[in-house]
N, C-alpha and C positions, 0 to 999 in steps of 0.2 A: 220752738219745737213742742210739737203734743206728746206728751207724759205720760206714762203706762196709766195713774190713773183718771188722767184726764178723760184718755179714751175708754179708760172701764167706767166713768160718770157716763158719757156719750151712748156706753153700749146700755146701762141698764135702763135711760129712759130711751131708749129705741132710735135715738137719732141720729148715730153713728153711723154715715155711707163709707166703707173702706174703699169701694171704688171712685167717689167723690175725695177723699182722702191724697189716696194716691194718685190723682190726676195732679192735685196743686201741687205736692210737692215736686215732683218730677216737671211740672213745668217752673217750679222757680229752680230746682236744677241745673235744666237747659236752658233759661236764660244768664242765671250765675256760669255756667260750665259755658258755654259757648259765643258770648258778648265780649267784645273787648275791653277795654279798661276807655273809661268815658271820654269821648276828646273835648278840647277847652271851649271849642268853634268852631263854628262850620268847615273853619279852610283848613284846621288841625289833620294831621297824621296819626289813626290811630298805631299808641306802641304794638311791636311785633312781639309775641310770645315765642317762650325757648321749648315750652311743652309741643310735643310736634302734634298733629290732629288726630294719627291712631290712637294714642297716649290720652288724650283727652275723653277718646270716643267711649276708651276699653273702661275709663274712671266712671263715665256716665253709665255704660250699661253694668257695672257691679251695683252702683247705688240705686239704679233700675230692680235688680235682684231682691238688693237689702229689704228696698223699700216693700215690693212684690212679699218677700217672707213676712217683713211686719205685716201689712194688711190682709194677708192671707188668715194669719195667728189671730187676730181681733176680726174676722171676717163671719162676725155671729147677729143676727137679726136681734137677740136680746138672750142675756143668760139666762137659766133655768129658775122658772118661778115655783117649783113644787119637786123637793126631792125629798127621797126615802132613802133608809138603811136598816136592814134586816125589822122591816115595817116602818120603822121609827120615822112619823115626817121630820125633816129637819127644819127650823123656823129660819129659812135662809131671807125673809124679809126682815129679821135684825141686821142690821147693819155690821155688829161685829162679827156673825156669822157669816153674811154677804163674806167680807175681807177676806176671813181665814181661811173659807174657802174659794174663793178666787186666786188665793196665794198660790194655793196646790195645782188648781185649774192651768192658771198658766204657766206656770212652772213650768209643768208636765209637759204644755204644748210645743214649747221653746226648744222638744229635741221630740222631732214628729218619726228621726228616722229610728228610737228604742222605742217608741208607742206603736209602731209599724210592728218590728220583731215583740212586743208585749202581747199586742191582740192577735196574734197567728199562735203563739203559745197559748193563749188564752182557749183558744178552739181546739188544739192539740191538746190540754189539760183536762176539759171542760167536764168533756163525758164521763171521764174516770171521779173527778172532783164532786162532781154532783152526784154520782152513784151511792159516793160511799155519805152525802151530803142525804140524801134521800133516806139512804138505810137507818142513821142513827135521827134520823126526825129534826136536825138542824138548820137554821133559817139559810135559804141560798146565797145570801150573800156575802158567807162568809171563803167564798173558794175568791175574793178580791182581797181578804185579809192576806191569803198565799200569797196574789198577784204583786201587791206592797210588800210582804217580808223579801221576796226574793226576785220578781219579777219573771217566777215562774222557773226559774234556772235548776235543775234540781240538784248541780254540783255546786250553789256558791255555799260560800265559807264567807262571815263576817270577819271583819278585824278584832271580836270579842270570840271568837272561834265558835258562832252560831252557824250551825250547818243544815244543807237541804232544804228543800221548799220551803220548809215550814219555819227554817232557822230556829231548833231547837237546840236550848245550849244544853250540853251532859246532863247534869243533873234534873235541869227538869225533863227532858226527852230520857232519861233514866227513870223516873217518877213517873214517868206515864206510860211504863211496861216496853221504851225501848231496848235494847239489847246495844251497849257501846262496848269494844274492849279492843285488841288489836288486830282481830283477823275483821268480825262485824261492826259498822257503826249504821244502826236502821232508821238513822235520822235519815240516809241516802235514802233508804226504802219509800220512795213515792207512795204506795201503799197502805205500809204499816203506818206510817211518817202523817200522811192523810189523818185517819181513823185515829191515833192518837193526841194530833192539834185538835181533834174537832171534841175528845173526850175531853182535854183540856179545857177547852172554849164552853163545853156546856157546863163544868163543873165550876167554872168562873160565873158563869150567867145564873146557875144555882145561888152562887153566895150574894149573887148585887142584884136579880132579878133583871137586868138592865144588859143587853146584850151591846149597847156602845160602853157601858161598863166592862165587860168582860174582854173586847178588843183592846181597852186603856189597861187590864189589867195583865192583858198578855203583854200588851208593849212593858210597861215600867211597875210590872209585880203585885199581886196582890196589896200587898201591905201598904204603898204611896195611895192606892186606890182608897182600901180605908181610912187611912190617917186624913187624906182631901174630905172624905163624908163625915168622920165626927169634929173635924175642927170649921167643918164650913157651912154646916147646916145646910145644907143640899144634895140631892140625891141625883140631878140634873146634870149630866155631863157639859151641856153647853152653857151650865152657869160655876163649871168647877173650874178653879183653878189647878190648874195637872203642870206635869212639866214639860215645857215648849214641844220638847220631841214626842212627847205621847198625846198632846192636844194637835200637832202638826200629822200626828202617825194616821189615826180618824178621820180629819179633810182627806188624809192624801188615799185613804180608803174608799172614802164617797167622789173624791175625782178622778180617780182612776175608773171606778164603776160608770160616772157618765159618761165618759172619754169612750171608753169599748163600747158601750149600747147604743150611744149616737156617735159613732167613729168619723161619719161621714157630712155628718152637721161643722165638724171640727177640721174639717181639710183631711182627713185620712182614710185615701179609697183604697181597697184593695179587692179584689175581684174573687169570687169564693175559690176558682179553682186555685186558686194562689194562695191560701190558707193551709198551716201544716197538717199532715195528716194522723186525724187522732190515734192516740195510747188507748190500744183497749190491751188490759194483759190479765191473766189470769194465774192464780198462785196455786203451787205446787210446795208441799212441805216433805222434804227427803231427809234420809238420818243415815250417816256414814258410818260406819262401824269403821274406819280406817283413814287416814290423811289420802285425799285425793286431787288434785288440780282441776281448778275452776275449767281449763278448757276444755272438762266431758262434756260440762253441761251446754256450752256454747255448740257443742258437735250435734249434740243429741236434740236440740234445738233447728240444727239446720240454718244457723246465723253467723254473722260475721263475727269473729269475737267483740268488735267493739260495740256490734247491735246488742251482744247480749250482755256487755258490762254497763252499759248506758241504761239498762232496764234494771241493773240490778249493782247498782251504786254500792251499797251496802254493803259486799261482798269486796273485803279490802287488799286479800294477799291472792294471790295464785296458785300456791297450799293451801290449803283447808285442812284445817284437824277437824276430826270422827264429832258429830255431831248433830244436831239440827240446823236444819237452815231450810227457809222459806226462799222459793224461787220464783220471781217473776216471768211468766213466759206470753209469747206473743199468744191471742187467744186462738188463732190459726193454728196454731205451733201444741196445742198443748197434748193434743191425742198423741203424736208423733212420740211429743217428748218423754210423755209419761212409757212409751212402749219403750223406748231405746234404755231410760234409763232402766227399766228392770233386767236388761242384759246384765247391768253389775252387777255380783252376787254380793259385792260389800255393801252395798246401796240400797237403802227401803224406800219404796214410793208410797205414801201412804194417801 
């Protein structure tokens, strides 16, 4: 049998046909699957099998499938000879670079139906992501840093209880002007949530000058970052040794980013009209003089309650005590909303 890297030797000098591929093995298939058991002589009795011939047929077309997905997965004229990250070329003609990221690469590939839901997120994200990507002068490629912490999801929760896109834990999403406690956690704040990773990420790219530094140092903390540069004499991410999950966390940044931009080089089509439709939203900042119930703002919005709690994660109980609080609103929606809310006299729109 050919071996995942046999066929990754095959694809990187070019001479890998997955359709020449899977032609042989499905023909020795169907002759293993469908020949009888060899007879002695001519005038022998081939033995009768107890497998009945649907049973046999339905075996042969799953390993038809199997084989159809592998060759599909390696169905690349040759991997990428020239890639970049937030400029940085990567020297993927080392060999140990090749690997690490090929590891990611096909990983990824091996489950095409979350890389389907990734890159429809991705377009649903994008606008808003690069907005606030534009405003603060930060390299674009960091809205695939989000796509890797969370896969875009803006309610997951880690098992270290890192929350929201950005999978900010407490303390540092406290440290970067968010607001946690138990009515708000504005890690949910797609938003704020944004504009805060990304103040993060350049205050990181400030201390290491190295913006693949700065994503190592968001995954596994400043301090492992330092401690790798004064004990190793380099300043070189692809000559550092880091720890497995934060040297795996950068491939799986840079192959998730080829994966979306040539989606379709990689087996996954998906047709524009079929892509979600993007989050554009616009923030409104209200100050309660009184405890009031989140379902004004969904009214005054004109939304379904769960459109307007999906916009505005953040927002954790259904009382609200007297306050401030930043509200995400559809950008359709914002004139309407700002007029309704000044019906409340407890309610400042500012």
């Amino acid at each position: 049998m050919i071996g995942r890297r046999a066929i990754t030797r095959q694809t990187e000098r070019g001479a890998f046909h997955p359709a020449a591929f899977l032609t042989i093995l499905l023909g020795i298939i169907f002759v293993a699957g469908l020949t009888a058991a060899p007879a002695s002589s001519a005038q022998s009795v081939p033995k009768k099998t107890n497998v009945p011939t649907e049973k046999r047929i339905g075996d042969l077309e799953k390993d038809v499938m199997r084989l159809q997905r592998q060759a599909d997965l390696f169905n690349l004229d040759a991997l990428p000879d020239n890639l970049t990250l937030c400029d940085r070329k990567v020297p993927i003609y080392r060999g140990d670079v090749r690997e690490r990221f090929e590891r990611e690469l096909f990983q990824l590939l091996e489950n095409k139906g979350l890389l389907t839901i990734v890159i429809k997120r991705y377009y649903k994200y994008l606008p808003m992501i690069s907005e606030e990507i534009q405003r603060m002068g930060a390299p674009p490629d960091l809205v695939y840093l989000a796509v890797t912490e969370s896969y875009l999801n803006p309610r997951a929760v880690s098992r270290a209880n890192a929350a929201g896109m950005w999978q900010f834990i407490k303390e540092t999403g406290k440290r970067e002007g968010l607001l946690v406690n138990d009515h708000i956690d504005e890690r949910f704040n797609v938003k704020k949530a944004t504009r805060s990773a990304l103040t993060h990420l350049k205050r990181l790219n400030g201390e290491f000058n190295d913006w693949l530094l700065a994503m190592s140092a968001y995954n596994a903390g400043p301090g492992r970052v330092r401690e790798a540069i004064e004990n190793q004499a380099t300043r070189d991410f692809f000559d550092m040794y880091l720890p497995e999950e934060t040297e795996r966390y950068v491939f799986r940044i840079l192959a998730l980013k080829e994966i979306i931009a040539n989606r379709e080089r990689y087996g996954i089509r998906i047709d524009d009209k079929d892509l979600y439709r993007p989050v554009v939203l616009s923030e409104v900042t209200i100050e309660a003089s009184r405890e009031f119930h989140s379902y004004i703002l969904a009214k005054a919005m004109d939304t379904p309650y769960r459109t307007f709690r999906i916009n505005n994660l953040h927002l954790r109980r259904y009382n609200l005590p007297r306050g401030v609080y930043r509200i995400n609103v559809p950008v359709e929606k914002k004139e309407t909303f700002i007029k309704k809310m000044k019906g409340y006299d407890y309610i400042d729109v500012r």
